[in-house]
C-alpha positions as CSV (number, residue, x, y, z in Angstrom):
1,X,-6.5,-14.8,-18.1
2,X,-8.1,-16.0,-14.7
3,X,-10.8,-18.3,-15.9
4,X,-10.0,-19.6,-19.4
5,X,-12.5,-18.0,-21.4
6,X,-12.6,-19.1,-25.0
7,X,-11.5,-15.4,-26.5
8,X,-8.4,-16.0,-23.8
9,X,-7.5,-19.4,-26.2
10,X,-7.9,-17.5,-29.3
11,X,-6.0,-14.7,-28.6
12,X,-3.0,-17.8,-27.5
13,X,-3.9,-19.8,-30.5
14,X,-3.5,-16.5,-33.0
15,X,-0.1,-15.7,-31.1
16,X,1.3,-19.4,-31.7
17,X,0.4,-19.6,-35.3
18,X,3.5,-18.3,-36.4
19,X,5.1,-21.5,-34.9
20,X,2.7,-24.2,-35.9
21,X,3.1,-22.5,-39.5
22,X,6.7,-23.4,-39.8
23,X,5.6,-26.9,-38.5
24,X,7.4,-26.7,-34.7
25,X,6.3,-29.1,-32.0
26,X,4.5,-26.8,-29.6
27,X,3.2,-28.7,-26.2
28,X,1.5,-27.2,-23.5
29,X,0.3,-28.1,-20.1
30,X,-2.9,-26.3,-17.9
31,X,-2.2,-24.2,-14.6
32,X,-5.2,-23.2,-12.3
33,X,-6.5,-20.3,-14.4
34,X,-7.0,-22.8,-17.0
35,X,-10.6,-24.3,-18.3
36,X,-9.6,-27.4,-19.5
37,X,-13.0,-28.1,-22.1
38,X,-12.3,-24.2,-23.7
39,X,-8.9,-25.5,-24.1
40,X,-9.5,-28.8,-25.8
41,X,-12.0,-26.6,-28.0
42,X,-9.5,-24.3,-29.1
43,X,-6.7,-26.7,-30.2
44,X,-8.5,-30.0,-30.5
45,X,-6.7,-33.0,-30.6
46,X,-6.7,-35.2,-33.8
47,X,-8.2,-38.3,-31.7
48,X,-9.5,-37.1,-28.3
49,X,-10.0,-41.1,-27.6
50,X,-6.3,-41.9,-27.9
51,X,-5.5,-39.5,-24.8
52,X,-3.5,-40.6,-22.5
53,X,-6.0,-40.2,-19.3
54,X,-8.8,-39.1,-21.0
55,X,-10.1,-36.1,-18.7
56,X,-6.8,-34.8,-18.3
57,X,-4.3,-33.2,-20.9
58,X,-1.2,-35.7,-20.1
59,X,1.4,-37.2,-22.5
60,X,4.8,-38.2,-22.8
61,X,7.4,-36.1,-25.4
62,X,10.3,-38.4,-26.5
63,X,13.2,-37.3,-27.5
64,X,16.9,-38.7,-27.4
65,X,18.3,-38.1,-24.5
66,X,15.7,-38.3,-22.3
67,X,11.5,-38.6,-22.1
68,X,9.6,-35.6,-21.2
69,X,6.0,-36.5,-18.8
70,X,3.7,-33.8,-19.3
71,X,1.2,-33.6,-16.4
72,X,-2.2,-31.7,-16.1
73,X,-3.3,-30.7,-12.9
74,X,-5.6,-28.4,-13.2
75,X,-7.8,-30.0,-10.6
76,X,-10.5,-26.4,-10.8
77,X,-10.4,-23.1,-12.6
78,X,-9.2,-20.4,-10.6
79,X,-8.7,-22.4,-7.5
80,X,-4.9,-22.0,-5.9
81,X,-4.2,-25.3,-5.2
82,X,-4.2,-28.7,-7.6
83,X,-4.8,-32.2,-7.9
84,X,-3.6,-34.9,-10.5
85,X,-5.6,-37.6,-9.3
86,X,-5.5,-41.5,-8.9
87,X,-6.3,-42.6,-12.4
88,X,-2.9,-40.2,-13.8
89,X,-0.6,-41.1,-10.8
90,X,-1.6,-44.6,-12.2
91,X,-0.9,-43.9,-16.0
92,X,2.2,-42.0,-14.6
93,X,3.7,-45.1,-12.8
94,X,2.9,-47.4,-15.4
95,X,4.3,-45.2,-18.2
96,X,7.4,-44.9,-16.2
97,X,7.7,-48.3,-15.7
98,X,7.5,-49.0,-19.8
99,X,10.1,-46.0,-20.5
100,X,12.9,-46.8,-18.0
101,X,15.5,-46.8,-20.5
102,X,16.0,-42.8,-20.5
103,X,16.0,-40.4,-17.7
104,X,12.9,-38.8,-17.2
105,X,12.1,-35.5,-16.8
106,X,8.6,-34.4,-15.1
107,X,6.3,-31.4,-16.0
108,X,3.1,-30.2,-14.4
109,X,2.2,-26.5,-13.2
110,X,1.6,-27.1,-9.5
111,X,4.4,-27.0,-6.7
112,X,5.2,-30.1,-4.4
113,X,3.7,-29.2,-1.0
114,X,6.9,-28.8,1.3
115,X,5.3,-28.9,5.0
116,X,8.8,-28.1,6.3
117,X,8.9,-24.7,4.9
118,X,5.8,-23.9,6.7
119,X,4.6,-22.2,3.8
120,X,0.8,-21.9,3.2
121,X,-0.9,-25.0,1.3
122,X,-1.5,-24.0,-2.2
123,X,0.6,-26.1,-4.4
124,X,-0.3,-29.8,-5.1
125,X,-2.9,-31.4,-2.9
126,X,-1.7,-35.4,-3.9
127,X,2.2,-34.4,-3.5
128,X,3.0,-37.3,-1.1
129,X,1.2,-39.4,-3.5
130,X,3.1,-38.5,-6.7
131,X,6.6,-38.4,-4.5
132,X,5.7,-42.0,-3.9
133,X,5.7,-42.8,-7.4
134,X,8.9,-40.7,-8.6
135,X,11.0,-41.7,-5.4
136,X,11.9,-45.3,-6.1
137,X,11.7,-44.4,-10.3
138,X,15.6,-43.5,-10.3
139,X,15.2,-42.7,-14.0
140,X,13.2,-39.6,-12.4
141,X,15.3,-36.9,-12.6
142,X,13.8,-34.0,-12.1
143,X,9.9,-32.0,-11.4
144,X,9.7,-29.1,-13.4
145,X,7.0,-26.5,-12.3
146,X,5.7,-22.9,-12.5
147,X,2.6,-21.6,-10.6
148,X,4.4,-20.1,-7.6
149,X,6.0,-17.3,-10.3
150,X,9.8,-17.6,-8.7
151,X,12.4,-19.2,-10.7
152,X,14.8,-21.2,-8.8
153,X,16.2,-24.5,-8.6
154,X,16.4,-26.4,-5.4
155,X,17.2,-29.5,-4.4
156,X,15.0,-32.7,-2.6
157,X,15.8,-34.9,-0.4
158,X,15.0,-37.8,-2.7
159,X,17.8,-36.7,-4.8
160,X,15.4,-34.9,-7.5
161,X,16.0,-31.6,-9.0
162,X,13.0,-29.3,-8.4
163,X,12.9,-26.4,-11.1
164,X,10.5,-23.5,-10.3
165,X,9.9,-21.4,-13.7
166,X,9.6,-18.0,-14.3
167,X,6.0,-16.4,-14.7
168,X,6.5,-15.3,-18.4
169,X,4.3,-11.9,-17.4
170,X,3.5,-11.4,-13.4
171,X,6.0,-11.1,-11.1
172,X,4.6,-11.6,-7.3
173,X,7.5,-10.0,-5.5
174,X,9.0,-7.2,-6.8
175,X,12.8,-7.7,-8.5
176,X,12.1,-11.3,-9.4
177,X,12.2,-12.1,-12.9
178,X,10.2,-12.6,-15.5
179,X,10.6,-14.5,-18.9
180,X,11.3,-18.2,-20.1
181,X,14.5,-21.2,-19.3
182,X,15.9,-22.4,-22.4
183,X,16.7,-26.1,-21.7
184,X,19.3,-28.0,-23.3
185,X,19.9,-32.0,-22.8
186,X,23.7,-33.2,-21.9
187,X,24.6,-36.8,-21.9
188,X,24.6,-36.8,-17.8
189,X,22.2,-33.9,-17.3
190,X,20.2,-30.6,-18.1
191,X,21.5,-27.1,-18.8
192,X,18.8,-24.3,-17.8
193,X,19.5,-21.0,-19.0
194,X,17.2,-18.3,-17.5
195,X,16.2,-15.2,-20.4
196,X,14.3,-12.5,-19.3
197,X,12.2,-10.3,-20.8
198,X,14.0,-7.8,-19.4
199,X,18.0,-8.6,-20.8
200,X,19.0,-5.8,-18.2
201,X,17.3,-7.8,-15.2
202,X,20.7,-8.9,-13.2
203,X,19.0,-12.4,-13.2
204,X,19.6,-12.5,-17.3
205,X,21.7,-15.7,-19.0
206,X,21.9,-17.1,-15.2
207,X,22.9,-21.1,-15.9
208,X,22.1,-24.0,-14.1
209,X,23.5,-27.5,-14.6
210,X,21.9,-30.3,-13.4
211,X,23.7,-33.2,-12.9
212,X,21.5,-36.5,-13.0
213,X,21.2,-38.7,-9.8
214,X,22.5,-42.2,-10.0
215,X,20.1,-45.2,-11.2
């Protein structure tokens, strides 16, 4: 809920059973309302020591058209904005550097910072910092996000896609949806379709096609 508690991770862990019963790949990434130790208590890992930055819940997900980084930056519980820190920006540029050979595709809960908006600073603290390792990375496609509760897609300068996703419960702005993108991998690209919880909400079944940028 708004500070992790352990009874929030059980009541999760009893609603995903289900899945992990029928032996589905389930992966999850922390947001700011997270505690990341009541987490790793609830669903344990089989070797904490093999994580990838070991006091952050990171990882890559392979698949075949494309690798999947899965970033944690929970940087405090119930504390707007977020951090990922130096030692995962490293791991993240060298772990881009040993998977060039598929696009990849970035995850992490926090909104980049976008000073030209002149929006309030609550998204990720170390934006410039990540944008330095993902800008030159042409295999980075696109930074996939939630936090900010407002599905969208929008478009960087650097020639990333930046995908906002839907809160899959509270809406911040009244009429905006809520719900979960079903994402599907094409040979040049990514096809996001938006279902809402609500299949009457005009937003329901909107697509978006991403088309990868060069490199």
């Amino acid at each position: 809920f708004t500070t992790g508690q352990p009874g929030d991770y059980a009541n999760l862990t009893a609603l995903l059973d289900p899945i992990r019963q029928a032996q589905l790949a389930i992966h999850l990434t922390l947001g700011n309302h997270d505690e990341r130790s009541h987490f790793w208590d609830a669903l344990p890992e089989k070797d904490a020591a093999k994580r990838a930055v070991t006091d952050r819940h990171a990882g890559i997900l392979r698949s075949d058209r494309a690798n999947w980084f899965l970033l944690d930056s929970l940087e405090k519980t119930n504390s707007t904005p977020g951090l990922l820190g130096e030692t995962q920006l490293d791991w993240l540029a060298k772990s881009l550097d040993a998977n060039a050979d598929k696009p990849a595709i970035i995850f992490s809960h926090h909104n980049l910072e976008r000073p030209e908006t002149g929006e309030a600073k609550s998204g990720l603290k170390d934006t410039e910092k990540l944008l330095a390792v993902l800008e030159p990375r042409k295999q980075v496609k696109a930074y996939i996000y939630g936090h900010t509760h407002d599905w969208g897609v929008q478009w960087h300068p650097s020639g990333l896609y930046l995908v906002n996703l839907p809160p899959v419960a509270y809406v911040f702005k009244e009429g905006k949806p809520n719900g979960w993108v079903w994402a599907t991998l094409q040979p040049e690209g990514l096809r996001l379709e938006l279902r809402c919880l609500d299949p009457k909400h005009p937003f329901h079944g909107q697509v978006a096609d991403l088309k990868w940028r060069a490199g």
